[in-house]
C-alpha positions as CSV (number, residue, x, y, z in Angstrom):
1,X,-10.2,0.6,9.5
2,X,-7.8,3.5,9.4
3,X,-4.3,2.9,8.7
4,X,-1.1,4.8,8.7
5,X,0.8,4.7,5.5
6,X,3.7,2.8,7.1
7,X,1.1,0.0,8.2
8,X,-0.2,-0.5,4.7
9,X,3.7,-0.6,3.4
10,X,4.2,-3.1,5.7
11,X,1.2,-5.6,4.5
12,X,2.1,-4.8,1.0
13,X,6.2,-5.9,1.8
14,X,4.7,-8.7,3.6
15,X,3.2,-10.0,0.8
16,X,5.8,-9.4,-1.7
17,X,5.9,-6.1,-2.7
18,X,9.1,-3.9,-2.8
19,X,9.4,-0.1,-3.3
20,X,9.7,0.6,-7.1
21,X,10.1,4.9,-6.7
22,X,8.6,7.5,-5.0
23,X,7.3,10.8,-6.6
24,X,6.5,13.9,-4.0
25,X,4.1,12.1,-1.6
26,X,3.5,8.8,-3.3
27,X,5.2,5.2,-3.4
28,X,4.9,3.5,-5.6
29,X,5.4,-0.3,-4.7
30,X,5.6,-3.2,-7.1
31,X,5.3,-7.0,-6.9
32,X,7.5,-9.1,-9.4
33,X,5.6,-12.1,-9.0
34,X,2.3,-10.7,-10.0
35,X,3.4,-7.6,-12.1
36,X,1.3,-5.3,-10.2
37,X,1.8,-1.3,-8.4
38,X,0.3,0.0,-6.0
39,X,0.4,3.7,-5.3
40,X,0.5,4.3,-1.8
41,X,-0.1,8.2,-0.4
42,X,2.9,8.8,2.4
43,X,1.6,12.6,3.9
44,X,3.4,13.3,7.4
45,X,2.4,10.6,9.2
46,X,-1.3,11.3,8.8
47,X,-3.6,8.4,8.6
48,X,-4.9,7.7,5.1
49,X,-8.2,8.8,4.6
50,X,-11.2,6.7,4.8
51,X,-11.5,3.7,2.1
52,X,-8.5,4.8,1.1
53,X,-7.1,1.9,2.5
54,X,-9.5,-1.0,1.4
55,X,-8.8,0.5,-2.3
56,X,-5.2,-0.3,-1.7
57,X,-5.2,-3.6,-0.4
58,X,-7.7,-4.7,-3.5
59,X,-5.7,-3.5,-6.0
60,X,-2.6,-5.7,-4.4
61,X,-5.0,-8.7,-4.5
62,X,-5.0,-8.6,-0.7
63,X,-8.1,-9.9,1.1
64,X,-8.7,-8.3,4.3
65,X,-9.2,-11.3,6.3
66,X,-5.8,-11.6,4.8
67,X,-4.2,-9.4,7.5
């Protein structure tokens, strides 16, 4: 299941997160309701490496049938 970045930041608004700041090549995005970041690795439109992206979605709380 590889993923660009912008696709993950897209789940992760779509389920309430917003972008909190961004240091070099990582976003940080942040959902008030659930008090929880999620670092997100942006590097020139590569796709994020494998697992990379299942690691994200669990740490949001996101299922992947979710999607």
């Amino acid at each position: 299941m590889a993923m660009k970045p912008q696709k993950i930041v897209k789940i992760l608004r779509q389920h309430g997160f917003v972008k909190k700041s961004q240091n070099g090549s990582h976003l940080k995005m942040y959902n008030p309701t659930t008090n929880v970041t999620v670092p997100v690795p942006i590097h020139h439109d590569k796709e994020l490496e494998h697992g990379i992206e299942s690691k994200i979605l669990k740490q949001a709380g996101i299922k992947v049938t979710d999607i």
